[in-house]
N, C-alpha and C positions, 0 to 999 in steps of 0.2 A: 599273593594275587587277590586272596579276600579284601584286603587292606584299600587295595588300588580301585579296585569297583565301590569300594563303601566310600572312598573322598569322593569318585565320581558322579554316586548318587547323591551325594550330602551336597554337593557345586550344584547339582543338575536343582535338588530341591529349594536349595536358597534362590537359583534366581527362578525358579515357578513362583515361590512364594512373591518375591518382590514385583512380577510380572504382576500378578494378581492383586497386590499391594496399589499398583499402582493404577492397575488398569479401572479399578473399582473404587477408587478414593479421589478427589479433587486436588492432586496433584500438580495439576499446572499453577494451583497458587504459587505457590517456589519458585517460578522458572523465573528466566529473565523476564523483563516487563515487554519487551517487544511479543516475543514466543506467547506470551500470556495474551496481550493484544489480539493477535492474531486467534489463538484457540477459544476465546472469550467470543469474538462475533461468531467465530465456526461453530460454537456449543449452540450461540441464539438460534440461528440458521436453520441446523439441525433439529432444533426441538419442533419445528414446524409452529413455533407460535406469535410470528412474524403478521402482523395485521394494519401496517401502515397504509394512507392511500398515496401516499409519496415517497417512493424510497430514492436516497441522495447515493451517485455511484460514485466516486473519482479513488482520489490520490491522497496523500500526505498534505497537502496546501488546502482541500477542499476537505479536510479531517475538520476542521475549525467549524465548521458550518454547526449549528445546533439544529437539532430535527425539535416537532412540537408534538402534544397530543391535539385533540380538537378541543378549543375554549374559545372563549369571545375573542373573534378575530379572526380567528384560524380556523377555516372551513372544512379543510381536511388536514388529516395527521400524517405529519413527515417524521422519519426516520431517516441516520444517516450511516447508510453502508460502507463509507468509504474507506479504504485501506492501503496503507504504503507502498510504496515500490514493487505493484505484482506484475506492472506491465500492463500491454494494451489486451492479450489475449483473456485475460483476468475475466473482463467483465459480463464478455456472452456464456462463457461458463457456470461463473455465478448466478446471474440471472437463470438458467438452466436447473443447478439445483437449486436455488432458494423456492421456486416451483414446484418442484418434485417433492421436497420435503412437507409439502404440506402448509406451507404457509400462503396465507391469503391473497389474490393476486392482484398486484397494486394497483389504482387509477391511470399511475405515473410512472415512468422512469426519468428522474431528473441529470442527466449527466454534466457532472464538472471537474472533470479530471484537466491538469495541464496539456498545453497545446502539441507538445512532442508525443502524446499518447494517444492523439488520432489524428494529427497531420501528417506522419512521417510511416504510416503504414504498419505491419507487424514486427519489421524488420530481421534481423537473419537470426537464425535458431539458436537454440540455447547453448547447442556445444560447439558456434561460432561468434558469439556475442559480436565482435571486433568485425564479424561479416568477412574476414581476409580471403578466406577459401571459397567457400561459397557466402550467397544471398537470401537463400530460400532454403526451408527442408530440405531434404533428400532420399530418394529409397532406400534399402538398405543393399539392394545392387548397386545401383549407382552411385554411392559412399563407397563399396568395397572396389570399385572400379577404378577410380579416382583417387584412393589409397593407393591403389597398385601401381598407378602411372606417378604419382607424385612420387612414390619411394625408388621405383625405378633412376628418376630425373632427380634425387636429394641423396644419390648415393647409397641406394637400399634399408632405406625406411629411416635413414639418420634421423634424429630427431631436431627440427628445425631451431635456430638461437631466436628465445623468445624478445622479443621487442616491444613488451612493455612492464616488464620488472619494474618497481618502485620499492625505493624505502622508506623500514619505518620501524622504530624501536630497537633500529641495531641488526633488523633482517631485512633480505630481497624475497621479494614473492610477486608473482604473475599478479598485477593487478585483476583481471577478470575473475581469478581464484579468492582474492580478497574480496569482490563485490559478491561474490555465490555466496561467501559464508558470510555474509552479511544481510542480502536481499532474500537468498535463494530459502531460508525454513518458510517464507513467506505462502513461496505454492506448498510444500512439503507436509505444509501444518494446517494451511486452508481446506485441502481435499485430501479425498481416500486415495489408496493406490490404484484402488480400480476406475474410480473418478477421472485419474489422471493419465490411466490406459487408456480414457475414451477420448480425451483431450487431444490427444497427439496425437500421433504417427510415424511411420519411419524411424531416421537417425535420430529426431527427438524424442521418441515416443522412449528408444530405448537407454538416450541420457538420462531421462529424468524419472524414470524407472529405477535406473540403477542407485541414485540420490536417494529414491522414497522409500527401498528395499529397505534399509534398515532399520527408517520408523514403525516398521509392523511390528518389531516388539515394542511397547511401549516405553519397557525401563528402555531402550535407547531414545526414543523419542523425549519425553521426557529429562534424561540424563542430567541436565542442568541442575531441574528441580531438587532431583534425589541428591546432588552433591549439593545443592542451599540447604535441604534437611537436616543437612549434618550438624550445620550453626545453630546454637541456640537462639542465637540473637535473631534469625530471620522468621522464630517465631513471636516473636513478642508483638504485640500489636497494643496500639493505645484507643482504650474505650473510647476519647473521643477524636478519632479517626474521619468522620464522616463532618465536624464542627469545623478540624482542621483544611479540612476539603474543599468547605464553605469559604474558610479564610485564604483560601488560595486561589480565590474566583476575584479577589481586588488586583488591579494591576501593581497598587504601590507597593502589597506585599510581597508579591512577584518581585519587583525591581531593585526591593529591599535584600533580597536572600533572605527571607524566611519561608520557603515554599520548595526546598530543594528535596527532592525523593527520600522517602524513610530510609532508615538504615537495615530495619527489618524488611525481606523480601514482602513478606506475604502483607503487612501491611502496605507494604508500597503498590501493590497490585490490588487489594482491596479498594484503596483510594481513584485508582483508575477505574476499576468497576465502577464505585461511586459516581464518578464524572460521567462517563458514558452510560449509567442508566438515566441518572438525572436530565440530561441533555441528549437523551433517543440516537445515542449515535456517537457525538459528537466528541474529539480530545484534542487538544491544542498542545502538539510533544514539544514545540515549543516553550512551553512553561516551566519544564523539567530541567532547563538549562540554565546553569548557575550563572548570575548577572554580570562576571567579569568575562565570563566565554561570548557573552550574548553583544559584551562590546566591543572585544574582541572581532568578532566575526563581522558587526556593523563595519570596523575601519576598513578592514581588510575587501570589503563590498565595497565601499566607498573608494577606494585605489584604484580597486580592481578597474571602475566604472571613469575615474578620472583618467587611466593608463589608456580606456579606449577610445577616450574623446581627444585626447592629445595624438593617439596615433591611430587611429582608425584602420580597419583592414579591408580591403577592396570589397565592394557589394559583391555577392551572388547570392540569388534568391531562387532557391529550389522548391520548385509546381510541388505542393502536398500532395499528400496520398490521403485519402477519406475513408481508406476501406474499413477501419475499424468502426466510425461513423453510420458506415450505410449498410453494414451487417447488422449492428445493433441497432437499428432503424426496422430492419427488415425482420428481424427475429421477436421486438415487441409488437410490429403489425401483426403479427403471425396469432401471437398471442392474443391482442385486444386490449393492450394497453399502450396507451398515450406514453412518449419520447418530445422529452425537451433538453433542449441545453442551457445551464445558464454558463454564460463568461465572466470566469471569476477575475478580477483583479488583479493587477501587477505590478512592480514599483516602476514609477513614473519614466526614468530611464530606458526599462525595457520596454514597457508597453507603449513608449512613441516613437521607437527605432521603428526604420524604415521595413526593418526584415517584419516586425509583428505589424504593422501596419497593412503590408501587402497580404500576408495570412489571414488578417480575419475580412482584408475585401473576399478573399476568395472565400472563406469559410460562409461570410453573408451570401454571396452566391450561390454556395452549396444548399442552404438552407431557404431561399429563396426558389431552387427548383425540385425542392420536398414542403410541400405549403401547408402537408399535415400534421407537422412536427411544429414544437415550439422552439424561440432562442430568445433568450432572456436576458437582460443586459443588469450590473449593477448604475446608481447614478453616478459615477463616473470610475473606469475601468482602470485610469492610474492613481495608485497611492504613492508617497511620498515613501522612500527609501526607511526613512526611518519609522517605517513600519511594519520592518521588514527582522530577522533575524539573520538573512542570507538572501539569495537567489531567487529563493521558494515560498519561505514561511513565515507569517505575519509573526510578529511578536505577540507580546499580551495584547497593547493596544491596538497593532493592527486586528488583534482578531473581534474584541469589542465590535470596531467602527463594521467589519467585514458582514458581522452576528446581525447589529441594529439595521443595517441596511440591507440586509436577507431577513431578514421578516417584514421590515416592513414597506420593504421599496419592492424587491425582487417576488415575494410569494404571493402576493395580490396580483402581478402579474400571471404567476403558474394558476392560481381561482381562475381571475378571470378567463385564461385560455381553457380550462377543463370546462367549467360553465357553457364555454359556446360550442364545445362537441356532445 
């Protein structure tokens, strides 16, 4: 019986130990490079020493942007907040604590997230992605109620044949379970658990609860990290790390394949640090893709966009929704800071269909009856496909041309509109 309480405590003390290992040492250098991303602006954030007069909000596409300090030219300093796949509800959040924390409260809030992220509303909660069931939150009555009659009418609680299974590597898995463990460390790693109690409510309050439960220990959180630890080789790093960094700000060494991610984690995350303190913000994940995938993904766009001109599918053009627009409108009036938008760029293709066309008359509209906000155009809103990596995201060169033309096309507009309030 002694025996069996002494492994007990000796389990119990190793993971104290490693909890505290990890909880008090810079451990998310190890993790994977996104997780690290992600916990790298949540550290800035948090330290409260945030002093930009423009901070940049978006997406994965609007990641490309470079913030400045103040120098000749640049009248106020921009920083860029922006971060991947967290959704539309991300951003009144953030802006909420990045306040709280203590950092200084901007001029601006410059918004450039893609057009699905405040045209198309909040959309349906997190433990209905797909919207099939319901549209909207739910109480947790009225979830339980709605359970009871669906199981009743499904044969008593049968579990429904999911219909959207895809494969990949030899397995079937729910797609929407594959985009959570993809998108979803995104909220999990940004906020606290109690940040994220305040965030929701109802049936989502208690999804995304149940997801963050298990980051309050850290060795779970972390978890990645501590198994890259194991490798030697993810500690090695090359003194000159920050030269090589330098040399991967050329497009042609980009294009060349000599700029593809260390083999050592922590170097490979050092270097992303590097880029995003250098450039206030700013990473182009783009870069990080080896030059045959990058041509790859060009033909496979290029088809894609041929297959729809050869067959085209019936117009229907569905009235946006702005709410995520005119809460984050109305949350920085609240506060005292100036709300603008710029409208980033898109490849030629998309951004002269008929569907984005009718969206940004309406978007002008929108912003034509708010005349205290700014909207900011670049000189000209379609790039050429092949400036593209996909869908979304500029290549090297697109993000160059995207850079030059946001300092010095687009932010003399943001001066000048701050100057005349």
């Amino acid at each position: 019986m002694r025996s069996k309480f002494l492994g007990i405590g000796i389990t119990l003390l190793v993971f104290l130990v490693l909890e505290l290992v990890v909880r008090f040492t810079g451990i998310h250098y190890l993790e994977q490079p996104e997780i690290f991303f992600v916990n790298l602006k949540k550290n800035f954030v948090e330290s409260g020493k945030g002093d930009a007069d423009i901070i940049v909000l978006g997406d994965s596409r609007s990641m490309a942007l470079a913030g400045y300090p103040r120098e000749p030219g640049i009248e106020y300093s921009v920083y860029n907040h922006s971060l991947p796949a967290m959704g539309p509800k991300y951003y009144r959040f953030f802006l909420d604590k990045y306040l709280k924390k203590g950092n200084a409260k901007p001029k601006m809030v410059l918004f450039a997230a893609s057009p699905k992220l405040y045209s198309t509303g909040y959309g349906p909660p997190l433990y209905d992605p797909d919207g099939k069931s319901v549209k909207e939150n739910e109480t947790i009555p009225a979830f339980m109620n709605r359970r009871w009659k669906e199981g009743i009418e499904k044969n008593f609680f049968r579990t429904p044949t999911p219909t959207n299974i895809i494969s990949y590597s030899g397995k079937q898995e729910d797609a929407n379970q594959i985009l959570w463990e993809f998108f979803g460390h995104r909220y999990l790693h940004q906020f606290t658990f109690s940040e994220l109690s305040e965030q929701y409510s109802g049936v989502e309050r208690l999804f995304i609860l149940s997801k963050a439960t298990p980051l309050l220990y850290e060795s779970y959180r972390f978890h990645g990290a501590i198994r890259n630890a194991l490798s030697q080789t993810n500690w090695k790093v090359d003194k000159n790390y920050k030269a090589r960094s330098l040399f991967c700000e050329s497009c042609e060494n980009v294009e060349a394949g000599l700029c593809k991610p260390a083999s050592s984690q922590l170097e490979d995350n050092f270097t992303i640090e590097d880029q995003i303190n250098r450039h206030f913000g700013k990473y182009n994940i783009s870069n990080r893709l080896k030059p045959e995938l990058v041509l790859f993904s060009k033909e496979l766009i290029r088809k894609e966009w041929e297959a729809e001109r050869s067959n085209p599918k019936p117009y229907v053009y569905h009235k946006p929704d702005f709410i995520v627009l005119k809460e984050l409108i109305e949350y920085t009036r609240s506060q005292g800071i100036q709300f603008g938008m710029v409208y980033m760029p898109w490849m030629k293709e998309g951004q002269e269909s008929r569907e984005s066309q009718d969206l940004l008359a309406d978007l002008k509209t929108f912003f034509r009856e708010n005349p205290d906000v700014g909207f900011f155009f670049f000189p000209d809103s379609s790039y050429p496909s092949d400036r593209f990596v996909d869908n979304i995201h500029y290549d090297c060169r697109g993000e160059k041309r995207v850079n030059e033309e946001f300092r010095n096309y687009v932010l003399p507009q943001v001066f000048r509109f701050l100057h005349s309030k």
